[in-house]
LOFILO-322227 format. One record per residue (C-alpha): y, z, x; residue number from 1. Coordinates in steps of 0.05 Angstrom, whole numbers, plus 5000, padded with zeros to 4 digits. Example, Ala and Ser with C-alpha at 12.3 -4.5 7.8 and 13.67 -1.06 7.14 Angstrom:
<pts>
[[4910,5156,5246],1]
[[4979,5143,5273],2]
</pts>
This chain:
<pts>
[[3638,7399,7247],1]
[[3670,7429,7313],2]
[[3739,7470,7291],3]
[[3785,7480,7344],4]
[[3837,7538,7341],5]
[[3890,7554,7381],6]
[[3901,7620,7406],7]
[[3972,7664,7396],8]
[[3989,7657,7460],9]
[[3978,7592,7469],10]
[[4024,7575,7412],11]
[[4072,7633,7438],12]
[[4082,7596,7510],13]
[[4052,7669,7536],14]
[[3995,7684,7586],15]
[[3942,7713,7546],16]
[[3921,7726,7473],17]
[[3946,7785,7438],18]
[[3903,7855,7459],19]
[[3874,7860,7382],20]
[[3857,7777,7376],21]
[[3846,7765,7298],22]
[[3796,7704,7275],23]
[[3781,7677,7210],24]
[[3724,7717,7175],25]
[[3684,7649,7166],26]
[[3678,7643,7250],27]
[[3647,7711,7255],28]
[[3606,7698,7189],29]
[[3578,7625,7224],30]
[[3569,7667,7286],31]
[[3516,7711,7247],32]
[[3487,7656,7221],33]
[[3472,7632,7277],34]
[[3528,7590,7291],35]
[[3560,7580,7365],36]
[[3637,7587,7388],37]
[[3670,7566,7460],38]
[[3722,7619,7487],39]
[[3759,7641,7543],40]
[[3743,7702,7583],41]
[[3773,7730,7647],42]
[[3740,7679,7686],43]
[[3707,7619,7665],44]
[[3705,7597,7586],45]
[[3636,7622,7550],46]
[[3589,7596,7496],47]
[[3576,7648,7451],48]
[[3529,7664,7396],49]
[[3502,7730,7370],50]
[[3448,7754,7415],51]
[[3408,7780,7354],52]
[[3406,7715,7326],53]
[[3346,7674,7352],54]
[[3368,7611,7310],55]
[[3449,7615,7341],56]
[[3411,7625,7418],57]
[[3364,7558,7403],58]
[[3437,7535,7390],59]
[[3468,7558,7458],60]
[[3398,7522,7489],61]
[[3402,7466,7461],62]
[[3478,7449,7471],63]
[[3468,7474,7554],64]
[[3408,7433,7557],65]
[[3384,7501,7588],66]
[[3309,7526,7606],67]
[[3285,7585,7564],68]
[[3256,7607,7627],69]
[[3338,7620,7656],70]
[[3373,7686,7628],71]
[[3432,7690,7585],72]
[[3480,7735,7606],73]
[[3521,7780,7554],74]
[[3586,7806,7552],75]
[[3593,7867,7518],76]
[[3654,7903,7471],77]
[[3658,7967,7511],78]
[[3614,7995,7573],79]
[[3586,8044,7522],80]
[[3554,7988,7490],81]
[[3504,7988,7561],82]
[[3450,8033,7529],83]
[[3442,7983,7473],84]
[[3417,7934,7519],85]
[[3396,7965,7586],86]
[[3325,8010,7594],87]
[[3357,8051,7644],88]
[[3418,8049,7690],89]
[[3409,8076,7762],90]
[[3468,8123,7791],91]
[[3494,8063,7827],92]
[[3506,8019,7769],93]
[[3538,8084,7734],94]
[[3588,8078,7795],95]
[[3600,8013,7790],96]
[[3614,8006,7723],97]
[[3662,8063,7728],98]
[[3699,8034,7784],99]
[[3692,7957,7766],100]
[[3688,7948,7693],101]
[[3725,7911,7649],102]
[[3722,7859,7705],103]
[[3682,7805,7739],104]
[[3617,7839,7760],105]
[[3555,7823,7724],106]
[[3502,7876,7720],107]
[[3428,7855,7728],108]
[[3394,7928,7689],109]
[[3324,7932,7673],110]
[[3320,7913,7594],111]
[[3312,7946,7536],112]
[[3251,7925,7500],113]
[[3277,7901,7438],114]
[[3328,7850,7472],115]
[[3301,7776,7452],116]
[[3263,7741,7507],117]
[[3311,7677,7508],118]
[[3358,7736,7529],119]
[[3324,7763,7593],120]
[[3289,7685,7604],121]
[[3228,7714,7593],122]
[[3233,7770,7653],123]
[[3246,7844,7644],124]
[[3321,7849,7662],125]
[[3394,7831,7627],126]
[[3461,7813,7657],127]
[[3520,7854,7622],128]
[[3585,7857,7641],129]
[[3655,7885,7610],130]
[[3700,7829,7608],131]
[[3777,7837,7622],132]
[[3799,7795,7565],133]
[[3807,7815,7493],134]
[[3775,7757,7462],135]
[[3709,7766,7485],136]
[[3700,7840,7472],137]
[[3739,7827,7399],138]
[[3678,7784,7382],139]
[[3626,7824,7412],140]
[[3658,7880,7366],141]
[[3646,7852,7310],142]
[[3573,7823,7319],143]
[[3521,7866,7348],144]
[[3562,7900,7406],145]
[[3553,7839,7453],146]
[[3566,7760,7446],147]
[[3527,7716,7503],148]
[[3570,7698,7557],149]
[[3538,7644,7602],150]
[[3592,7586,7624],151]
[[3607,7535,7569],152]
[[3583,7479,7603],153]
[[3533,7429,7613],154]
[[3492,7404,7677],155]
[[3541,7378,7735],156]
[[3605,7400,7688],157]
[[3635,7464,7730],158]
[[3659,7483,7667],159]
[[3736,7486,7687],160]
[[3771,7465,7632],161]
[[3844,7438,7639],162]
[[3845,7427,7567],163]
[[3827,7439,7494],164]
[[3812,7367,7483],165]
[[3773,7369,7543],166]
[[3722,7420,7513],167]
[[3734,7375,7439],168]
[[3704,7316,7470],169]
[[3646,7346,7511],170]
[[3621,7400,7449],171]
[[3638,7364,7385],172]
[[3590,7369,7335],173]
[[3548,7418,7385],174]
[[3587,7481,7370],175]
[[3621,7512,7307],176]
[[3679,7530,7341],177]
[[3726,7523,7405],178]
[[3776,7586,7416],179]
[[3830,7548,7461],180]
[[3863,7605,7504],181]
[[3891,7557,7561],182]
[[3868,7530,7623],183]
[[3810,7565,7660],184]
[[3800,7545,7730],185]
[[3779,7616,7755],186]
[[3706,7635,7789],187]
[[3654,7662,7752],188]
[[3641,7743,7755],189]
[[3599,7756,7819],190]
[[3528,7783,7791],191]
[[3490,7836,7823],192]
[[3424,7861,7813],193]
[[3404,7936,7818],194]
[[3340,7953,7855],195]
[[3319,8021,7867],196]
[[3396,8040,7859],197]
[[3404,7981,7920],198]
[[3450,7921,7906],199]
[[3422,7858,7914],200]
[[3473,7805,7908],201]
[[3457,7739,7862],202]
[[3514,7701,7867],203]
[[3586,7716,7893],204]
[[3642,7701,7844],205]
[[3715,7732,7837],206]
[[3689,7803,7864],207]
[[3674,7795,7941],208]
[[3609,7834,7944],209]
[[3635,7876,8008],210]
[[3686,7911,7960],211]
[[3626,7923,7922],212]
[[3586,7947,7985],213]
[[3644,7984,8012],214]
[[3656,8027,7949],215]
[[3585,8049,7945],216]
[[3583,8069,8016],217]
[[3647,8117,8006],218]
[[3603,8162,7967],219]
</pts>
């Protein structure tokens, strides 16, 4: 069964959820369980479950229809939380976290070893990013410091949903939960890779990667 819950704000009329979101303690229970949840983020919606939990990220594969061999980004409760899943962090990222974070710019960090291999796809790196949205870094809170982040859709869907029922009739019975915060139409983060303290740019979202560029360059 899919439960659907409205956010706050969206019952409010306001613009976003309140900066300390509450949920039911059965959502975050399912989530460590290995259950899965849709919710909004800064940018696009996500489909979260708890990175520890290998049954809740066979979940978040099977409902994407995604190749294990593809990594799952992870959005994380506070930028302290970077340690816990990155091997290292070059100077550069250190800068750009500073400057950028909460925001849209994924980090691509070499791994830590103990994060699970559906995680990094197999590879030696993670994607991390700070979101600017309370709901996402409430749940990462309150499961293991990070909740996965990729875009909660499937194969051809952009994943820009005008509506909760929208979301209802694509993920029934495929997630535990929706988390309806209002329409999300906005770009994904822009994702960046660090190599040898050198940006390499993945893909281009809300962040234009000059700013990015530009910012590093200033010294």
């Amino acid at each position: 069964m899919t439960r659907l819950i409205l956010l706050d704000a969206v019952r409010a009329g306001g613009p976003t959820p309140p900066p300390d979101p509450r949920f039911p303690a059965e959502l975050i229970a399912s989530l460590r369980a290995g259950g899965a949840v849709i919710f909004p983020t800064d940018t696009l919606y996500g489909l979260g479950v708890d990175p520890c939990s290998e049954s809740g990220l066979d979940r978040l594969l099977a409902a994407k229809g995604r190749d294990r061999g593809k990594p799952i980004p992870l959005l994380l409760s506070e930028a302290g939380q970077v340690d816990r899943w990155a091997r290292h962090v070059p100077p550069a990222a250190a800068r750009l976290i500073d400057r950028f974070w909460p925001g849209a710019l994924t980090l691509v960090l070499p791994a830590d070893p103990g994060v699970h291999p559906a995680v990094t796809g197999g590879g030696d790196t993670v994607g991390l990013r700070l979101p600017d949205h309370p709901v996402p870094r409430a749940l990462a809170s309150l499961l293991s410091g990070a909740v996965t982040g990729t875009s909660a859709n499937r194969s051809g869907n952009p994943g820009a949903w005008g509506s909760a029922e929208e979301i209802v009739r694509e993920f029934t019975g495929t997630v535990d939960w929706i988390l309806w915060g209002g329409a999300g139409n906005s770009p994904g983060s822009t994702v960046v890779r660090m190599v040898d303290d050198r940006p390499v740019l993945l893909r281009e979202g809300v962040l234009p990667f000059r700013d990015i560029i530009e910012f590093l360059q200033r010294g």
